[in-house]
Chimera marker file (.cmm) of the C-alpha trace (Angstrom):
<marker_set name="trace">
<marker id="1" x="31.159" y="13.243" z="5.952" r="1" g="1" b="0" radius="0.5"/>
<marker id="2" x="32.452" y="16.371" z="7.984" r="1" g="1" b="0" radius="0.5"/>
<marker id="3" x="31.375" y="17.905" z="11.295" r="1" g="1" b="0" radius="0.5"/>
<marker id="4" x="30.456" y="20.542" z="9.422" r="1" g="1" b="0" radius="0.5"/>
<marker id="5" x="29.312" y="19.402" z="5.896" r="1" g="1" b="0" radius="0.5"/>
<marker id="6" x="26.349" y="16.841" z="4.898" r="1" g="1" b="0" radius="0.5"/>
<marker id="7" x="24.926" y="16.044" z="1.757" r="1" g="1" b="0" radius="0.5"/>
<marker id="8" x="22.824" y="14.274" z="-0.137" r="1" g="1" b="0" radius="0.5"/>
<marker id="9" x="25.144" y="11.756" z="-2.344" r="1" g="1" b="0" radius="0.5"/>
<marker id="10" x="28.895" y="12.043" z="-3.620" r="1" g="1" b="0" radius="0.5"/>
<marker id="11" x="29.890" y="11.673" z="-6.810" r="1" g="1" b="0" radius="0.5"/>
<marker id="12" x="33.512" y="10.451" z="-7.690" r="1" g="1" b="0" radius="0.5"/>
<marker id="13" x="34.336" y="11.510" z="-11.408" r="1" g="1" b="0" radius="0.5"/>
<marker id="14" x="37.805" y="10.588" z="-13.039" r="1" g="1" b="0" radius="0.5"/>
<marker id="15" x="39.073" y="12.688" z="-15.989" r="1" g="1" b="0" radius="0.5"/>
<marker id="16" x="40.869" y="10.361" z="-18.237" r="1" g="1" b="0" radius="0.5"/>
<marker id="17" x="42.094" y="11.188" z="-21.622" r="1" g="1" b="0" radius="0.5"/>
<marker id="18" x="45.331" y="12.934" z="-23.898" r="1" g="1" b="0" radius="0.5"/>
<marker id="19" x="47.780" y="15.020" z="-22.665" r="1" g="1" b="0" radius="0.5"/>
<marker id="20" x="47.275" y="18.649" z="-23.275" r="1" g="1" b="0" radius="0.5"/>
<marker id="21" x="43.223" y="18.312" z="-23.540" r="1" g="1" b="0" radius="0.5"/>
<marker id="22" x="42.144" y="20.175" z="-21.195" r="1" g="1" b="0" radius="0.5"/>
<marker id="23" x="41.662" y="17.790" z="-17.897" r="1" g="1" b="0" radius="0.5"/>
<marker id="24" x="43.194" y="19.965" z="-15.532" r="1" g="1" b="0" radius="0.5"/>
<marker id="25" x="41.175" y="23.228" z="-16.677" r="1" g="1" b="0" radius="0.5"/>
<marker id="26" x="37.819" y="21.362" z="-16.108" r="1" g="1" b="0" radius="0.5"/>
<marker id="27" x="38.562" y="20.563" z="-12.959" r="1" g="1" b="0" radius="0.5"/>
<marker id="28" x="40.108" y="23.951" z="-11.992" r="1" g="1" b="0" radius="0.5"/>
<marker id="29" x="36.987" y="25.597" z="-13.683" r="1" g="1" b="0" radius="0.5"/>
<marker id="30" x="34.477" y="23.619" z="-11.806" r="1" g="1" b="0" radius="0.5"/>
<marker id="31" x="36.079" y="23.596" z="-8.417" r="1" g="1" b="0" radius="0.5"/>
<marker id="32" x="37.226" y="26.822" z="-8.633" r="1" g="1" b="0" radius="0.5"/>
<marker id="33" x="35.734" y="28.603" z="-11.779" r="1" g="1" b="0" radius="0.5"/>
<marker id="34" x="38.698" y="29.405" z="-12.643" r="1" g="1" b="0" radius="0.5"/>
<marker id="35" x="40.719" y="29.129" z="-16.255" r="1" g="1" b="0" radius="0.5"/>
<marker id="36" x="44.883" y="28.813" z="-16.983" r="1" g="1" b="0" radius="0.5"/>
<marker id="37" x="45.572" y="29.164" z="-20.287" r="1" g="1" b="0" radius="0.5"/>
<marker id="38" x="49.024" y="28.146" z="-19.402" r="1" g="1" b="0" radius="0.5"/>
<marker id="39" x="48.673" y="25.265" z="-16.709" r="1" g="1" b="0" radius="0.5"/>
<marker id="40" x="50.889" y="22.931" z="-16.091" r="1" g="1" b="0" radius="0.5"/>
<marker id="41" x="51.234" y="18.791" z="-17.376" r="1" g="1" b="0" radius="0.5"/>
<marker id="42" x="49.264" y="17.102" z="-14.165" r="1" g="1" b="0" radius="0.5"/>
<marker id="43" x="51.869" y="14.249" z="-12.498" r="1" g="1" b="0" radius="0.5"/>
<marker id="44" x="50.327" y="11.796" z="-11.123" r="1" g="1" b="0" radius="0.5"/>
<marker id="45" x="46.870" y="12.931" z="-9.620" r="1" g="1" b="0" radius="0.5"/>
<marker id="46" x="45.062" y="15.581" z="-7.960" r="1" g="1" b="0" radius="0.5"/>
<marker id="47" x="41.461" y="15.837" z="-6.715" r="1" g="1" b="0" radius="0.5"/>
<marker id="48" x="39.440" y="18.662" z="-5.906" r="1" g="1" b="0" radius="0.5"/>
<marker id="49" x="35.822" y="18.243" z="-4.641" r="1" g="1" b="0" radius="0.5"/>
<marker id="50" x="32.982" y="20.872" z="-5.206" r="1" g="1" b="0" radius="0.5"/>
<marker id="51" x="29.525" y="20.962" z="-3.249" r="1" g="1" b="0" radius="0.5"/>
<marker id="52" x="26.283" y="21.664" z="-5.238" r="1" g="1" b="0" radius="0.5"/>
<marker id="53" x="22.309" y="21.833" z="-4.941" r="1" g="1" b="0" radius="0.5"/>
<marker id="54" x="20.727" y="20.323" z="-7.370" r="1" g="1" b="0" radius="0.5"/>
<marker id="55" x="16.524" y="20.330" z="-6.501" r="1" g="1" b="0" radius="0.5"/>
<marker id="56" x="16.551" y="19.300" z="-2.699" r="1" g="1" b="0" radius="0.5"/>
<marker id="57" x="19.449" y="17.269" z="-2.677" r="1" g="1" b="0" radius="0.5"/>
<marker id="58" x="23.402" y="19.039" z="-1.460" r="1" g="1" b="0" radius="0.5"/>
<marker id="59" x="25.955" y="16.497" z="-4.063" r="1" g="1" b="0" radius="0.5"/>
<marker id="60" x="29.348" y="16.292" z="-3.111" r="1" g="1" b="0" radius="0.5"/>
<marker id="61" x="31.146" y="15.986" z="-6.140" r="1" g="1" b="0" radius="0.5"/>
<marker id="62" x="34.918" y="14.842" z="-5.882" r="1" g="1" b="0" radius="0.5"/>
<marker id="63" x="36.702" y="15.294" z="-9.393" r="1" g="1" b="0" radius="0.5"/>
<marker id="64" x="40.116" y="13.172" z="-10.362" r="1" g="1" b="0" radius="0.5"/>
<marker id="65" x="42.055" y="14.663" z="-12.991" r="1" g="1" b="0" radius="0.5"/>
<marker id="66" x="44.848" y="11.897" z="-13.901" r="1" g="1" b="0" radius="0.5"/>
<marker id="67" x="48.021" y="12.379" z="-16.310" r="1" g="1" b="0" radius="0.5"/>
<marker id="68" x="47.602" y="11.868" z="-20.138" r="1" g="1" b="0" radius="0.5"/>
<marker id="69" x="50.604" y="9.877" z="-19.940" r="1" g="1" b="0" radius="0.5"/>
<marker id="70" x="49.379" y="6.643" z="-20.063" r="1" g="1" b="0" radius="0.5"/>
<marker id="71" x="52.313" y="5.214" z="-18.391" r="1" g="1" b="0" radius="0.5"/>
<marker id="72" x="51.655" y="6.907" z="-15.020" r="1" g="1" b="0" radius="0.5"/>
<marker id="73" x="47.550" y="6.297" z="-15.673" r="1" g="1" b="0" radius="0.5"/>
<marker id="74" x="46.504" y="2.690" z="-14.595" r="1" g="1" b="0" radius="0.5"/>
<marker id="75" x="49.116" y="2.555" z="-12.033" r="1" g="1" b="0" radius="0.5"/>
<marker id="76" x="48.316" y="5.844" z="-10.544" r="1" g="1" b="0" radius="0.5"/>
<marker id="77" x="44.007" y="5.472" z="-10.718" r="1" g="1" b="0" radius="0.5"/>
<marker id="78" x="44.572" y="1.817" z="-9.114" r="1" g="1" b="0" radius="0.5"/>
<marker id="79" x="46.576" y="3.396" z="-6.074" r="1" g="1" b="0" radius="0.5"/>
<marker id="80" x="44.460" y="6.781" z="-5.684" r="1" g="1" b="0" radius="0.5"/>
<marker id="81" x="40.868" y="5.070" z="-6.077" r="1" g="1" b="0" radius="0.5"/>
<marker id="82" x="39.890" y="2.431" z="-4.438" r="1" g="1" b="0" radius="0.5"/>
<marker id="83" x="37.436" y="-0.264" z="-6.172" r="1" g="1" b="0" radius="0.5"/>
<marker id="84" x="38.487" y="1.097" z="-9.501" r="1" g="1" b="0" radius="0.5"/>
<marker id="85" x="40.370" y="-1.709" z="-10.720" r="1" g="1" b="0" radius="0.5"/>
<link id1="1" id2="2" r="1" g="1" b="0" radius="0.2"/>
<link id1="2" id2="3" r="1" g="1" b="0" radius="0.2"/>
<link id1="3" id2="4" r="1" g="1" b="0" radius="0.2"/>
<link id1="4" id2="5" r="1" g="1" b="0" radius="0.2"/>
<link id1="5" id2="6" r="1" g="1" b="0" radius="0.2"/>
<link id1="6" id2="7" r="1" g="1" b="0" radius="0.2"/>
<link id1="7" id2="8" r="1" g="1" b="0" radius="0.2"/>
<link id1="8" id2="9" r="1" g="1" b="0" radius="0.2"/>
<link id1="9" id2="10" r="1" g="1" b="0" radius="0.2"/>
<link id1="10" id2="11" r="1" g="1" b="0" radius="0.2"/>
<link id1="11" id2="12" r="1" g="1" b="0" radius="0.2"/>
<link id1="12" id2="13" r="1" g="1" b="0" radius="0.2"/>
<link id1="13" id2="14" r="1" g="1" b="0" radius="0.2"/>
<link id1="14" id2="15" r="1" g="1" b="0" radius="0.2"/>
<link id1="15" id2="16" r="1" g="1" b="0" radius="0.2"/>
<link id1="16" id2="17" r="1" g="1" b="0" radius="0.2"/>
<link id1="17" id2="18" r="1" g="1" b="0" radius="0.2"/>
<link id1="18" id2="19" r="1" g="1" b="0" radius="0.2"/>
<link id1="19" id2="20" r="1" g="1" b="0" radius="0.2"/>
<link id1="20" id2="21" r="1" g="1" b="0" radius="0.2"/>
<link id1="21" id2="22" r="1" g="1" b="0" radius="0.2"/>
<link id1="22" id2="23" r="1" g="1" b="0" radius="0.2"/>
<link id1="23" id2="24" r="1" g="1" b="0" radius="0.2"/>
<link id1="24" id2="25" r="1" g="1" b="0" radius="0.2"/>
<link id1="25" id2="26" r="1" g="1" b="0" radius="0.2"/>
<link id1="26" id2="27" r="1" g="1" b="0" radius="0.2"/>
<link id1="27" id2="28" r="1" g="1" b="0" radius="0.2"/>
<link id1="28" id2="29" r="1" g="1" b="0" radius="0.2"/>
<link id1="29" id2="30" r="1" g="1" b="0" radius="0.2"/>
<link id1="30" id2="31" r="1" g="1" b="0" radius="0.2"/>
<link id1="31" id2="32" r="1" g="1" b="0" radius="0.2"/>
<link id1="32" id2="33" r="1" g="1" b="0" radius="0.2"/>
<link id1="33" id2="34" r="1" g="1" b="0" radius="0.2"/>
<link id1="34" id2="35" r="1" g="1" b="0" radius="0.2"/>
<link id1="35" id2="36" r="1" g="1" b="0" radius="0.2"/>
<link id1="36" id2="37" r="1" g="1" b="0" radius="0.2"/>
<link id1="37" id2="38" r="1" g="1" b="0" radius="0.2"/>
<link id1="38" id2="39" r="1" g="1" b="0" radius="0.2"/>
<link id1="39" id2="40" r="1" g="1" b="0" radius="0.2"/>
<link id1="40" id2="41" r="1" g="1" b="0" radius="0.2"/>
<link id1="41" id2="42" r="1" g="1" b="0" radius="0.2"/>
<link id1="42" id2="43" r="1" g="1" b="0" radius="0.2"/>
<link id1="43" id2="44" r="1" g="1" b="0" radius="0.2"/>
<link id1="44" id2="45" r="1" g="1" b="0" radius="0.2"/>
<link id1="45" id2="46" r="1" g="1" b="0" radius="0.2"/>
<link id1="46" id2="47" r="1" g="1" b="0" radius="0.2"/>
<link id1="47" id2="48" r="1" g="1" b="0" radius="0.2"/>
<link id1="48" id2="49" r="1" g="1" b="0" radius="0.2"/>
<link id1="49" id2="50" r="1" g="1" b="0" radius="0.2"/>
<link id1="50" id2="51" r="1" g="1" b="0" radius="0.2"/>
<link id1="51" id2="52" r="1" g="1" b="0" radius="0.2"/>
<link id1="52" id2="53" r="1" g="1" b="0" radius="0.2"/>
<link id1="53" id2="54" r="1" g="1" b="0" radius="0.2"/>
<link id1="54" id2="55" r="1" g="1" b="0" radius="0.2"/>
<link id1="55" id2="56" r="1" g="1" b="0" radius="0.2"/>
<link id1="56" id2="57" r="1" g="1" b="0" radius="0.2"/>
<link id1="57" id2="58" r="1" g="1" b="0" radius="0.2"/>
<link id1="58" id2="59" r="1" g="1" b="0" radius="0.2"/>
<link id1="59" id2="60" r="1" g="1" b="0" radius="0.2"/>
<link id1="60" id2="61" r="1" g="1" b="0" radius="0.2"/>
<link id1="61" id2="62" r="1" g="1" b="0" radius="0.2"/>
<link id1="62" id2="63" r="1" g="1" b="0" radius="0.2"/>
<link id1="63" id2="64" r="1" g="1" b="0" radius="0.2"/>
<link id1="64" id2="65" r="1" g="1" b="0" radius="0.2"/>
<link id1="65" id2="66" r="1" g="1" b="0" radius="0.2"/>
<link id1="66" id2="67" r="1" g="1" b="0" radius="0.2"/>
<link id1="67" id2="68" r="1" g="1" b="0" radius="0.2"/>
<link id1="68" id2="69" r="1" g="1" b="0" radius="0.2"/>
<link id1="69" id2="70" r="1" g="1" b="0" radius="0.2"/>
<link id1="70" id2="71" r="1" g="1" b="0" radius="0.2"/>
<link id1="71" id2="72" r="1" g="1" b="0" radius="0.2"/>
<link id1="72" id2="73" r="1" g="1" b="0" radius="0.2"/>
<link id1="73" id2="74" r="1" g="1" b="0" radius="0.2"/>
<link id1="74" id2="75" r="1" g="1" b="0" radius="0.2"/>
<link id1="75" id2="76" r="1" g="1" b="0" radius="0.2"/>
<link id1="76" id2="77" r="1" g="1" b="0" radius="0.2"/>
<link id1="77" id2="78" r="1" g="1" b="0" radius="0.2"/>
<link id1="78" id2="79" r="1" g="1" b="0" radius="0.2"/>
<link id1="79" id2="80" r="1" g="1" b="0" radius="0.2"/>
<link id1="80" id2="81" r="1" g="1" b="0" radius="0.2"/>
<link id1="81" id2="82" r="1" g="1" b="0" radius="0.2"/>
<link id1="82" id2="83" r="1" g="1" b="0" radius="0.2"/>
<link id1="83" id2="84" r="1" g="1" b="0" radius="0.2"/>
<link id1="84" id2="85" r="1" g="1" b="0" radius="0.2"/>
</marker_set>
């Protein structure tokens, strides 16, 4: 937690799935509300988090978007996240 940031809980969500499904959108749409029809194949991994209210509690909410390769996918989540393998 940050000098300047509390909260409540975090939540630590992994987008897994295809290439070309739409991973990288949700994320961008959440974190940012934003949309790319044209966005880019994700190497490797990114992470963007997001802070919300939801009734009294502030949830930090830190979303994983992987690659739909599933070459790069267990080898990449097992490096990036600890405790998930």
């Amino acid at each position: 937690m940050g000098s300047d940031e509390s909260y409540n809980f975090v939540f630590k969500v992994v987008l897994i799935g295809e290439s070309g499904v739409g991973k990288s959108n949700l994320l961008s749409r959440f974190t940012k509300n934003e949309f790319n029809h044209d966005s880019r194949t994700t190497i490797g991994v990114e992470f963007s988090t997001r802070t919300v209210q939801v009734d009294n509690f502030t949830i930090k909410a830190q979303i994983w978007d992987t690659a739909g390769l599933e070459r790069y996918r267990v080898t990449l989540i097992s490096m990036h996240i600890p405790g998930w393998l």
